[in-house]
PDB file with one MODEL, atoms N, CA, C and O in Angstrom:
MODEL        1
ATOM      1  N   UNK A   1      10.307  -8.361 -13.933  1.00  0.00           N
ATOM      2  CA  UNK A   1      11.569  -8.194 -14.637  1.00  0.00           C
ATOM      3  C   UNK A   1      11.313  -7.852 -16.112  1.00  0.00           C
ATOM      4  O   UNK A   1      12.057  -7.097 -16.738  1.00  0.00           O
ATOM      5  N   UNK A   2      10.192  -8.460 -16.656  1.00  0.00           N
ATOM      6  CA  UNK A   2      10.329  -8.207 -17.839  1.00  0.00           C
ATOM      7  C   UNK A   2       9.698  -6.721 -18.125  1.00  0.00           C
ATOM      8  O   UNK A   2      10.255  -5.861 -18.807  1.00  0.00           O
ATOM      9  N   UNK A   3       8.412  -6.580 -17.465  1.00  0.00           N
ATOM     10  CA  UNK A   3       8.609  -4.661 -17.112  1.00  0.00           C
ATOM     11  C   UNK A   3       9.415  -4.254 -17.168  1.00  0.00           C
ATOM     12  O   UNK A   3       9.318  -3.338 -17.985  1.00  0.00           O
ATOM     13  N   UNK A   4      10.301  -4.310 -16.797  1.00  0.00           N
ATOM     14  CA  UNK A   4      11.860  -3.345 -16.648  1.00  0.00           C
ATOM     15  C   UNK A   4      12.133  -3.319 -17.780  1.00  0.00           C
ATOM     16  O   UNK A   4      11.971  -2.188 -18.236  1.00  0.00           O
ATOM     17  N   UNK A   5      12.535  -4.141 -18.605  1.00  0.00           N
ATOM     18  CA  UNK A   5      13.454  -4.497 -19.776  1.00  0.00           C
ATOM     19  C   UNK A   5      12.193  -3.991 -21.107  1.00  0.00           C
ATOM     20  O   UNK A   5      12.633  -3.485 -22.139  1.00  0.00           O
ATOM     21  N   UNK A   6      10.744  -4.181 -20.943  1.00  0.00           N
ATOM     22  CA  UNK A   6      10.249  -3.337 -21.744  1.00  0.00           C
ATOM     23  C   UNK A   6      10.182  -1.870 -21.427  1.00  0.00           C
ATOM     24  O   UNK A   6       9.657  -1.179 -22.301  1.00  0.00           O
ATOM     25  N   UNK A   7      10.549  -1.350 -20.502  1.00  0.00           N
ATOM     26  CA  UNK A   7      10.437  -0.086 -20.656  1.00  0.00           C
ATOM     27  C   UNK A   7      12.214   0.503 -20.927  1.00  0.00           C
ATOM     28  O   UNK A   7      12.297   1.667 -21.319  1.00  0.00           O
ATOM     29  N   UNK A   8      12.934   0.089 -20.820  1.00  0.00           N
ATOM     30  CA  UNK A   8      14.552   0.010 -21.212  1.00  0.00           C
ATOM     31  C   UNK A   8      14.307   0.084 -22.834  1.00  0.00           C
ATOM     32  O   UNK A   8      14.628   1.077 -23.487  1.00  0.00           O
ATOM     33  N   UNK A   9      13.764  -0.958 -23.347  1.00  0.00           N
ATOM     34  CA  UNK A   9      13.770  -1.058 -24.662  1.00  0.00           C
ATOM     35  C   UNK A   9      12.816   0.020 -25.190  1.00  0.00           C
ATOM     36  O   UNK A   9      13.040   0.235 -26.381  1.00  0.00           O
ATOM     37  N   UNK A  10      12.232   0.459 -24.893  1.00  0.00           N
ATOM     38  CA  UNK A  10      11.082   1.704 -25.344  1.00  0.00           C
ATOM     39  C   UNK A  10      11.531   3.043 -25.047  1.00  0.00           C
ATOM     40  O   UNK A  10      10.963   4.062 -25.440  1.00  0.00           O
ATOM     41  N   UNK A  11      12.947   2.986 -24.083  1.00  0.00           N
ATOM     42  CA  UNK A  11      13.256   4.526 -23.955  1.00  0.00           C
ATOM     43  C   UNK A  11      14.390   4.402 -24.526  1.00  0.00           C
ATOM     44  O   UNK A  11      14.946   5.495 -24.634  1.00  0.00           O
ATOM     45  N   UNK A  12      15.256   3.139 -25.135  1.00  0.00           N
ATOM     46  CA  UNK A  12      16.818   3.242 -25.475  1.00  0.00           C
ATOM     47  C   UNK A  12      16.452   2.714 -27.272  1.00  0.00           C
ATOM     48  O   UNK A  12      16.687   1.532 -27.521  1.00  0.00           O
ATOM     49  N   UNK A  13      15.983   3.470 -28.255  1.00  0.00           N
ATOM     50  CA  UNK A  13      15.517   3.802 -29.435  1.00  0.00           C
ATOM     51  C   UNK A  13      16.833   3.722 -30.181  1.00  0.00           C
ATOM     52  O   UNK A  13      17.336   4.845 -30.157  1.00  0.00           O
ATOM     53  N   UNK A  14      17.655   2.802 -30.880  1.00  0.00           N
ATOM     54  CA  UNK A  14      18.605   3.224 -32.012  1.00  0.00           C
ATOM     55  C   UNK A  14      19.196   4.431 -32.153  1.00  0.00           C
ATOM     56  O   UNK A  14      18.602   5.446 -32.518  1.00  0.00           O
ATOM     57  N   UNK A  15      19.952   4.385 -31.971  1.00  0.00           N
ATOM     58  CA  UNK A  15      20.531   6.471 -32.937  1.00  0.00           C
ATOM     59  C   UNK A  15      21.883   5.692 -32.507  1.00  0.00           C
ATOM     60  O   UNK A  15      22.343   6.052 -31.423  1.00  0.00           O
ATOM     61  N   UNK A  16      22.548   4.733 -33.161  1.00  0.00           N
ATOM     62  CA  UNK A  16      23.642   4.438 -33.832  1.00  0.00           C
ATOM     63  C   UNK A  16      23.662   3.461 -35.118  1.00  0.00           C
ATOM     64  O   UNK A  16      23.002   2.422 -35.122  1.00  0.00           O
ATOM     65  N   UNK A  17      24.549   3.904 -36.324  1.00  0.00           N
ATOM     66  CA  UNK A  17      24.452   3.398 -37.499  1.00  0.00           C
ATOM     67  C   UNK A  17      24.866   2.307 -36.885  1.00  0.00           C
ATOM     68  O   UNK A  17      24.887   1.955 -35.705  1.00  0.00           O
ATOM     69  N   UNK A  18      25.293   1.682 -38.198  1.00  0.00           N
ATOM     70  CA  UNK A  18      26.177   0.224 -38.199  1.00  0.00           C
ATOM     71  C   UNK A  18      28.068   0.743 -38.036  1.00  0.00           C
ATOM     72  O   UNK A  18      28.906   0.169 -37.341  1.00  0.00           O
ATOM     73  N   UNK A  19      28.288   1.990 -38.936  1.00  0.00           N
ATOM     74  CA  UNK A  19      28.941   2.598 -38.451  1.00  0.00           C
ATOM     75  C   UNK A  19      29.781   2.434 -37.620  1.00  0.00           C
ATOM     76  O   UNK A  19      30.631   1.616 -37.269  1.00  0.00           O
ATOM     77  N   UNK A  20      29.199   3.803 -37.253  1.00  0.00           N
ATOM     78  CA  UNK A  20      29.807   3.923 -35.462  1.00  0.00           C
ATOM     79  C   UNK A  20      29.783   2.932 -34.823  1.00  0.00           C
ATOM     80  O   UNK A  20      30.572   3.124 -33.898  1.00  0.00           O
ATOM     81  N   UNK A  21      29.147   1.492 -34.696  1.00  0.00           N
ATOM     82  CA  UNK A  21      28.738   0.656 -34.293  1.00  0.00           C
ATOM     83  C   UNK A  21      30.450   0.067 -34.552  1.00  0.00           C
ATOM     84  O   UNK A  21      31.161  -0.008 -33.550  1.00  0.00           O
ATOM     85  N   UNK A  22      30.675  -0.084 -35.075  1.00  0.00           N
ATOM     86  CA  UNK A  22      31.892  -0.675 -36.056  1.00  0.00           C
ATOM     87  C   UNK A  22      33.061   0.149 -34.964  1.00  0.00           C
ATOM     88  O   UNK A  22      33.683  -0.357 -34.031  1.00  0.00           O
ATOM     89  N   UNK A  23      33.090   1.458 -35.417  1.00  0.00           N
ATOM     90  CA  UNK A  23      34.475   2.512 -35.082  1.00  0.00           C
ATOM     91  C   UNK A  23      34.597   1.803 -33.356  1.00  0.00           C
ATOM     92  O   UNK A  23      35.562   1.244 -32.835  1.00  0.00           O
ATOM     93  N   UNK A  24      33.310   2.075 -32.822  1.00  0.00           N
ATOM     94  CA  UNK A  24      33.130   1.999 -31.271  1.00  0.00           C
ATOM     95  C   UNK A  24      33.779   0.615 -30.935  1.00  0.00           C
ATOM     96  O   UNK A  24      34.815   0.821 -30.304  1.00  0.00           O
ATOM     97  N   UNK A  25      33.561  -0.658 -31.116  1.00  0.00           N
ATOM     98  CA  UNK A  25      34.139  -1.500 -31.343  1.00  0.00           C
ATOM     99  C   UNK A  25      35.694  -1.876 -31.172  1.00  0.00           C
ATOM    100  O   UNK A  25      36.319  -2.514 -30.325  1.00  0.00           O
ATOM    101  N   UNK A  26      36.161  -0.962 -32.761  1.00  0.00           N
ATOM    102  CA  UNK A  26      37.333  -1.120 -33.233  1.00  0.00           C
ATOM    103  C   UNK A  26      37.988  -0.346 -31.400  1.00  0.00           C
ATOM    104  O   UNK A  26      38.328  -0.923 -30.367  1.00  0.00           O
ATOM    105  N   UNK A  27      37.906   1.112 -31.757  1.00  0.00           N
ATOM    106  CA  UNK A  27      38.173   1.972 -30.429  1.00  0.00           C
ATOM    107  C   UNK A  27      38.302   1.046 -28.991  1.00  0.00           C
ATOM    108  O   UNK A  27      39.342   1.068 -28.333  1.00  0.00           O
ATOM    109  N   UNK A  28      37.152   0.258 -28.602  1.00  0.00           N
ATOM    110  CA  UNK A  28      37.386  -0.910 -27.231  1.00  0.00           C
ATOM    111  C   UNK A  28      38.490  -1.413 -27.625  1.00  0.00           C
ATOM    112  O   UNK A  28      39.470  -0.690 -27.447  1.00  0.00           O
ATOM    113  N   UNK A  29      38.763  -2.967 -28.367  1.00  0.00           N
ATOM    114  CA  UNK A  29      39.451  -3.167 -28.906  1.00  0.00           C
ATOM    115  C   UNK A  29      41.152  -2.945 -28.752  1.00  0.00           C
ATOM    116  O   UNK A  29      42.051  -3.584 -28.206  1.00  0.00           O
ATOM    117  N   UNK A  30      41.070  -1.586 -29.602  1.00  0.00           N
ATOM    118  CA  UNK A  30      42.373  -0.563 -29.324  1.00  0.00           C
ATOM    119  C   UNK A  30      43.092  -0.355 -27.464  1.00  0.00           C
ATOM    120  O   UNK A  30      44.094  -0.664 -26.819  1.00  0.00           O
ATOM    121  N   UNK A  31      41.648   0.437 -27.266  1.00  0.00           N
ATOM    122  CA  UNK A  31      42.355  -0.018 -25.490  1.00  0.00           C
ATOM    123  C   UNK A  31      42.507  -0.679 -25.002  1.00  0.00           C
ATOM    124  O   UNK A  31      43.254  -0.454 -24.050  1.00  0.00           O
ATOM    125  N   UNK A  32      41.841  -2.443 -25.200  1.00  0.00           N
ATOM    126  CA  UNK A  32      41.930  -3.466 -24.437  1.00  0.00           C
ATOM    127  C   UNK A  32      43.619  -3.376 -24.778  1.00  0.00           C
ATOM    128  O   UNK A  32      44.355  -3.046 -23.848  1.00  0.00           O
ATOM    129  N   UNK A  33      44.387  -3.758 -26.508  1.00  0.00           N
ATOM    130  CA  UNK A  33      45.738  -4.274 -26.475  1.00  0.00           C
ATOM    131  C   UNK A  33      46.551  -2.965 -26.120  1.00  0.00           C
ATOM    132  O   UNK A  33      47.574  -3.123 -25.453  1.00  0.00           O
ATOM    133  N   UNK A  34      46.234  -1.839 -26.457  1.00  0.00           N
ATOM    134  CA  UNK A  34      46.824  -0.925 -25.188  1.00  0.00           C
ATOM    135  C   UNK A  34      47.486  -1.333 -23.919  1.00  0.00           C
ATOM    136  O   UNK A  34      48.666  -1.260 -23.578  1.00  0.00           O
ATOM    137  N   UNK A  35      46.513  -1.746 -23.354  1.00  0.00           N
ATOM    138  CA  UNK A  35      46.644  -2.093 -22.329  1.00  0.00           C
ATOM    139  C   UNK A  35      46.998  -3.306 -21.869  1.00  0.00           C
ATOM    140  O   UNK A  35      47.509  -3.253 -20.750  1.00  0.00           O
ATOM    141  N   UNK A  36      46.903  -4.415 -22.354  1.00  0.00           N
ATOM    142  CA  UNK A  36      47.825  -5.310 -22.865  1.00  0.00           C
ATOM    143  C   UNK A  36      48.929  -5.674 -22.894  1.00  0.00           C
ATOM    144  O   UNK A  36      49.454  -6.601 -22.276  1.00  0.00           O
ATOM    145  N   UNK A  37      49.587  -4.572 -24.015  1.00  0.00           N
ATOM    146  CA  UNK A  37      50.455  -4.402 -24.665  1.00  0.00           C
ATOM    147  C   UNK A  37      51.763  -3.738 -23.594  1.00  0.00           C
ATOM    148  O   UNK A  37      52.977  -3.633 -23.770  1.00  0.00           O
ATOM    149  N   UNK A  38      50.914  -3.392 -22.509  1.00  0.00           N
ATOM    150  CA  UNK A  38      51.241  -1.886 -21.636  1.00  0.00           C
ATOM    151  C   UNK A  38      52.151  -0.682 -22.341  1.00  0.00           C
ATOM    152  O   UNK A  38      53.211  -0.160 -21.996  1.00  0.00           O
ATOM    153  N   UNK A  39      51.451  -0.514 -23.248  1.00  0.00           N
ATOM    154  CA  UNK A  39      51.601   0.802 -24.056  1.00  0.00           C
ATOM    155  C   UNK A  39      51.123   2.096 -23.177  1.00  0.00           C
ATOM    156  O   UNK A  39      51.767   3.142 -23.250  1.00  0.00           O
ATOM    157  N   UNK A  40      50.316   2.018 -22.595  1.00  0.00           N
ATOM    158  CA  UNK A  40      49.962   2.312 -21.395  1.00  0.00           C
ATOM    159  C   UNK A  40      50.021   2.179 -19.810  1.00  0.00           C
ATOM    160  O   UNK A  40      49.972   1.061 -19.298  1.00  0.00           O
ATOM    161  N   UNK A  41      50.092   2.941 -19.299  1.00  0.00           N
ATOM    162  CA  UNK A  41      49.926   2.454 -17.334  1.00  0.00           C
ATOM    163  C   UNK A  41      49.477   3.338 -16.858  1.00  0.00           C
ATOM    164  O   UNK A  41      49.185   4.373 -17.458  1.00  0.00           O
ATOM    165  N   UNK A  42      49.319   3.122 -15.646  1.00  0.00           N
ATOM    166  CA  UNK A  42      48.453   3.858 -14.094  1.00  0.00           C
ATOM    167  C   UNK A  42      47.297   4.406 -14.778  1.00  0.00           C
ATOM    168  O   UNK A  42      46.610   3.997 -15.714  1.00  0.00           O
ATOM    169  N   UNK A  43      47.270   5.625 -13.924  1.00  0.00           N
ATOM    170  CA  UNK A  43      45.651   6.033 -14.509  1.00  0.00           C
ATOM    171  C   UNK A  43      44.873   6.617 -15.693  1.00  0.00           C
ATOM    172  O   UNK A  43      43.680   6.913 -15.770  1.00  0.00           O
ATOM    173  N   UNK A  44      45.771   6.698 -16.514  1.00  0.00           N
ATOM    174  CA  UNK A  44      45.778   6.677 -17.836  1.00  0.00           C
ATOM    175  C   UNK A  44      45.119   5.276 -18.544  1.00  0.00           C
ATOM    176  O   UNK A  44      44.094   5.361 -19.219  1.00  0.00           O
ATOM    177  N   UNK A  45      45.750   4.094 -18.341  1.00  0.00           N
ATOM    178  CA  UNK A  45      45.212   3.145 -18.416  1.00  0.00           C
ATOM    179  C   UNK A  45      43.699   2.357 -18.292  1.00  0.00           C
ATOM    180  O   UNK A  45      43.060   1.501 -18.903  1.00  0.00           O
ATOM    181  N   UNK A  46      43.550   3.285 -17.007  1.00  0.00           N
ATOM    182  CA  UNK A  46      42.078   2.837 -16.522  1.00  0.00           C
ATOM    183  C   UNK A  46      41.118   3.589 -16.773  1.00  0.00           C
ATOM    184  O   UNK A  46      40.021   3.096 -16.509  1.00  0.00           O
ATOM    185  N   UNK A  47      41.117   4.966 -17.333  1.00  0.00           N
ATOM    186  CA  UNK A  47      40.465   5.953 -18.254  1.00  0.00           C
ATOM    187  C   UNK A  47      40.336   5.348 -18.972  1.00  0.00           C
ATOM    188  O   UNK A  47      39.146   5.040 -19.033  1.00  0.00           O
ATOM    189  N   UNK A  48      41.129   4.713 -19.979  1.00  0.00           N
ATOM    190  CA  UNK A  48      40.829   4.505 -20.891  1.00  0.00           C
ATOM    191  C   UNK A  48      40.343   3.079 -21.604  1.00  0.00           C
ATOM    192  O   UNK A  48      39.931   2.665 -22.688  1.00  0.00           O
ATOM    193  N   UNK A  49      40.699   2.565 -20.139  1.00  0.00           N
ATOM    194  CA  UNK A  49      39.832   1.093 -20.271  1.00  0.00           C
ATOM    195  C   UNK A  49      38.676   1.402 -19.750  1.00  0.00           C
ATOM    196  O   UNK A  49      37.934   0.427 -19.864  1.00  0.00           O
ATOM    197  N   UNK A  50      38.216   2.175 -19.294  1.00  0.00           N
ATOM    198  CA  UNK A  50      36.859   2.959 -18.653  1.00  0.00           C
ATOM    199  C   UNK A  50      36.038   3.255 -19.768  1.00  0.00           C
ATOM    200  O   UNK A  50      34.959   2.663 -19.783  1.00  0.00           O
ATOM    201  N   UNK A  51      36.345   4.224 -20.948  1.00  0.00           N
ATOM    202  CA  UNK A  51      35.714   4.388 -22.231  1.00  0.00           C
ATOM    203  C   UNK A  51      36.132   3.613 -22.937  1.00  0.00           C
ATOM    204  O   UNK A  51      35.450   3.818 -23.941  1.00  0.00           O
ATOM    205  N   UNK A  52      36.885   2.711 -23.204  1.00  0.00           N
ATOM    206  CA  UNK A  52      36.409   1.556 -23.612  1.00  0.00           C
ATOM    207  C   UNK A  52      35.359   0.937 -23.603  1.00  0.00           C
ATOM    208  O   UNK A  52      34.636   0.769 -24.585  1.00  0.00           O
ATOM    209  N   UNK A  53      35.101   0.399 -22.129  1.00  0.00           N
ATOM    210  CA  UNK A  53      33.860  -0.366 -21.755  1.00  0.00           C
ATOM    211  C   UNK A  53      32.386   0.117 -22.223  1.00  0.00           C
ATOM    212  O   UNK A  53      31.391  -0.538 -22.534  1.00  0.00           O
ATOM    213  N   UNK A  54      32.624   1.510 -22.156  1.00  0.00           N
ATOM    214  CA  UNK A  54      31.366   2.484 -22.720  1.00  0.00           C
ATOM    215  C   UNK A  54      31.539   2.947 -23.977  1.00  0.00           C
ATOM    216  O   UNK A  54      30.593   3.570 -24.458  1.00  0.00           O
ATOM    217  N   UNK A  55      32.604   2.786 -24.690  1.00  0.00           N
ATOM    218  CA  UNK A  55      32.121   2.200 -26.420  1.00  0.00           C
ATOM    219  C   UNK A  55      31.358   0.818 -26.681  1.00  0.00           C
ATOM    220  O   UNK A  55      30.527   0.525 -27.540  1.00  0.00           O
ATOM    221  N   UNK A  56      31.969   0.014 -25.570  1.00  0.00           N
ATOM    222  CA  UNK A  56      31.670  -1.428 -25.957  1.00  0.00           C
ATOM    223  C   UNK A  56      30.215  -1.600 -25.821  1.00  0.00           C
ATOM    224  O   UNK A  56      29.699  -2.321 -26.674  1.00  0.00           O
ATOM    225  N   UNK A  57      29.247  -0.956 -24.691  1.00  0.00           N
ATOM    226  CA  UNK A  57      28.324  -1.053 -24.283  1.00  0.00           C
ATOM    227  C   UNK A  57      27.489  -0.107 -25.209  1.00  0.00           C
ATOM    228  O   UNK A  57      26.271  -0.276 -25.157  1.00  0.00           O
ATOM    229  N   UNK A  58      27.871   0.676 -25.887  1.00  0.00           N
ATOM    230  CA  UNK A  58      27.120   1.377 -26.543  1.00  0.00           C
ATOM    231  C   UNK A  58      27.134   0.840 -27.791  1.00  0.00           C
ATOM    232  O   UNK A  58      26.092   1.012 -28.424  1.00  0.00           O
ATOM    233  N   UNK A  59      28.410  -0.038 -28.585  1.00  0.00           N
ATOM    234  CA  UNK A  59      27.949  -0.639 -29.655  1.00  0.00           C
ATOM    235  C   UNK A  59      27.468  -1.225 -29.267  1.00  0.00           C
ATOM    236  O   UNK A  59      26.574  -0.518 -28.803  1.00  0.00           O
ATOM    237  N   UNK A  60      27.133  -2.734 -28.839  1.00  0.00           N
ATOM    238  CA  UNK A  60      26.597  -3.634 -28.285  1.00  0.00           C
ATOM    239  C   UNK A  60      25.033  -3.325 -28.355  1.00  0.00           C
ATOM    240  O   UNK A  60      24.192  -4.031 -28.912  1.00  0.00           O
ATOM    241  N   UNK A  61      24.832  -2.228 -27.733  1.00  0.00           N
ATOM    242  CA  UNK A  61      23.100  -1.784 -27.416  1.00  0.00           C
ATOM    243  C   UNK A  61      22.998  -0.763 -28.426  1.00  0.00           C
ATOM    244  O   UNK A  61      21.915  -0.195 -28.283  1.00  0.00           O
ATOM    245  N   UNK A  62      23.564  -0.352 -29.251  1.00  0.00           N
ATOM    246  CA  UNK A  62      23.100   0.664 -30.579  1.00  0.00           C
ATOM    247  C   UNK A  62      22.303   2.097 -29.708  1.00  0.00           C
ATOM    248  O   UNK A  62      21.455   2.928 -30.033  1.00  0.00           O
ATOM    249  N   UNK A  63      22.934   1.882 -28.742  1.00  0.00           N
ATOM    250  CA  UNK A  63      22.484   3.316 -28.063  1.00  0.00           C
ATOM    251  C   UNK A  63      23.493   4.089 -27.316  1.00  0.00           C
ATOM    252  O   UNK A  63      24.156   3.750 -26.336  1.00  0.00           O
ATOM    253  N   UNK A  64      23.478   5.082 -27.910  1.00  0.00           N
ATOM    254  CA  UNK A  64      24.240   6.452 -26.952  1.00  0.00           C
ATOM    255  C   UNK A  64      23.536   7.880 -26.397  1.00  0.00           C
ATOM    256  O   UNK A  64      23.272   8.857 -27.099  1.00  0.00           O
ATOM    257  N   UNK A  65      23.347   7.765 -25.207  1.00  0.00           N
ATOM    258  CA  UNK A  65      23.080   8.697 -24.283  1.00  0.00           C
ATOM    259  C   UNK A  65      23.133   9.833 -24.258  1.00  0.00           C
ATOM    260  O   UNK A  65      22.352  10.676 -23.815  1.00  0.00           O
ATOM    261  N   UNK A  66      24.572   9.940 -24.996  1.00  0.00           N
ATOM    262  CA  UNK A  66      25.136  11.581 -25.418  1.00  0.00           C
ATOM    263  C   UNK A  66      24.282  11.829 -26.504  1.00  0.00           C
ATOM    264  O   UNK A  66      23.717  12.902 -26.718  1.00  0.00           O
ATOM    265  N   UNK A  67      24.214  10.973 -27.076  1.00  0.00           N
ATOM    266  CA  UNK A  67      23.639  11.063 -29.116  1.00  0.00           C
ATOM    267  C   UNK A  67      22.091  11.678 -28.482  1.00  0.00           C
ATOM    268  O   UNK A  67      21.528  12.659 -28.967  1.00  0.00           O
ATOM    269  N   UNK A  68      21.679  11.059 -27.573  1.00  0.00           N
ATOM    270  CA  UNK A  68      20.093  11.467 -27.229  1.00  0.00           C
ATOM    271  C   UNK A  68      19.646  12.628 -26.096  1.00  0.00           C
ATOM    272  O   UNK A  68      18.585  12.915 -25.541  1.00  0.00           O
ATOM    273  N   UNK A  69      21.069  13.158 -26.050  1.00  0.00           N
ATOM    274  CA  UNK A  69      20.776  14.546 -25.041  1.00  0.00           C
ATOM    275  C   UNK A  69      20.806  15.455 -26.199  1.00  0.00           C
ATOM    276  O   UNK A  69      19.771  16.004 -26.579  1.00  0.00           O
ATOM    277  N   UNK A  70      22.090  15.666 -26.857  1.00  0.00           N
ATOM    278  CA  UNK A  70      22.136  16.276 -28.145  1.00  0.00           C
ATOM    279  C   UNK A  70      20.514  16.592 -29.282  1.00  0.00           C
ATOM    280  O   UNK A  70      20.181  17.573 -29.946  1.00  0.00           O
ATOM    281  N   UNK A  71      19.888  15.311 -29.065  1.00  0.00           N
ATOM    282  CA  UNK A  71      19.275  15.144 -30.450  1.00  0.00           C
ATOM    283  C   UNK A  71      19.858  14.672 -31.672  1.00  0.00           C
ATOM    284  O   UNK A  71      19.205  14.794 -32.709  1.00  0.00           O
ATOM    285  N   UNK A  72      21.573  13.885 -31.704  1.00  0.00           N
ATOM    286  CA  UNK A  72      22.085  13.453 -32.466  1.00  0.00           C
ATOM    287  C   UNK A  72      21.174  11.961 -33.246  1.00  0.00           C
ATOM    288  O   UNK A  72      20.506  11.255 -32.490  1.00  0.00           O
ATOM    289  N   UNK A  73      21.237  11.656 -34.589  1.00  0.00           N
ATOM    290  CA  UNK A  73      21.023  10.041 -35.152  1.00  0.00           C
ATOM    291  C   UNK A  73      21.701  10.113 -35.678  1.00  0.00           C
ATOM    292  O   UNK A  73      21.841  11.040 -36.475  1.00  0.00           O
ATOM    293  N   UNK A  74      22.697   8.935 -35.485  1.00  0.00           N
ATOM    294  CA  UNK A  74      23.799   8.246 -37.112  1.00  0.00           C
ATOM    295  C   UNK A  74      22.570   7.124 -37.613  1.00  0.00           C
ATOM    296  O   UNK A  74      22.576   6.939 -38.829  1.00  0.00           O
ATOM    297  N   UNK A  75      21.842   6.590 -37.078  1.00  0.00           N
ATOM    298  CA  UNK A  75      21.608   5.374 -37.655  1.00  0.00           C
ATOM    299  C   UNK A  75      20.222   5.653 -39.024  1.00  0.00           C
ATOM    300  O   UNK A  75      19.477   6.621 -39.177  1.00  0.00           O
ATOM    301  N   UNK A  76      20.306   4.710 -39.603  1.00  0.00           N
ATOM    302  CA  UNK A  76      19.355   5.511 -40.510  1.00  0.00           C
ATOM    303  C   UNK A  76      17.599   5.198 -40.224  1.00  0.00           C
ATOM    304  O   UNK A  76      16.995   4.219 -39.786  1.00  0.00           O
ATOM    305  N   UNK A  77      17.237   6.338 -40.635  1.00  0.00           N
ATOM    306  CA  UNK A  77      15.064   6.354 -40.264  1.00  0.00           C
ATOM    307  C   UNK A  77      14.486   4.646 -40.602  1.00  0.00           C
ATOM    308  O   UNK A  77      15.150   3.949 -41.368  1.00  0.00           O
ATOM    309  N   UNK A  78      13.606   4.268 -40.152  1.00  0.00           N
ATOM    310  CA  UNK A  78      13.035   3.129 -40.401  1.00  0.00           C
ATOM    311  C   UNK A  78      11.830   3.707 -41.376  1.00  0.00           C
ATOM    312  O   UNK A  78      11.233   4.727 -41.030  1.00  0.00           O
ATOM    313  N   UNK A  79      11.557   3.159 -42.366  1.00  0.00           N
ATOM    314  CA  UNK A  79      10.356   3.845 -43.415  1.00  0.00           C
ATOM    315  C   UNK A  79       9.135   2.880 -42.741  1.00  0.00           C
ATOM    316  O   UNK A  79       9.184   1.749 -42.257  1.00  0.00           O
ATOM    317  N   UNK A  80       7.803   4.016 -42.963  1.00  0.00           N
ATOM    318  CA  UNK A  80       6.793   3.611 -42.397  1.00  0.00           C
ATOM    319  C   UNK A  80       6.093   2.399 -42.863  1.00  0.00           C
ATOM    320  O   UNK A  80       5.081   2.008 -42.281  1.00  0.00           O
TER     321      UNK A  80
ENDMDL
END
């Protein structure tokens, strides 16, 4: 198990600031009382409690998938 989780951690490298870290957050958040609120319904709702969950998981782990197909970094270089 712990194999696993070192090689997770060696391929899922930072490339989110504190930032985005923040917005992504706020954004979950937003859809949870959305939805809530039922400001929202049907499948509209669950889209968007869907990316929710995958803001949440991506602040949470300071990693985005998209950011690393791209070649995108928000977060800033670590000096040597």
């Amino acid at each position: 198990m712990l194999f696993l989780l070192n090689i997770f951690t060696n391929a899922m490298n930072n490339n989110i600031s504190t930032a985005d870290r923040v917005i992504r957050f706020i954004l979950f958040t937003l859809a949870i009382v959305a939805f809530i609120l039922e400001w929202i319904d049907g499948v509209y709702a669950y889209v968007l409690i869907g990316l929710g969950t995958v803001f949440l998981l991506t602040s949470l782990l300071s990693f985005c998938p998209i950011y690393r197909v791209f070649g995108w970094n928000s977060a800033r270089k670590k000096k040597p």
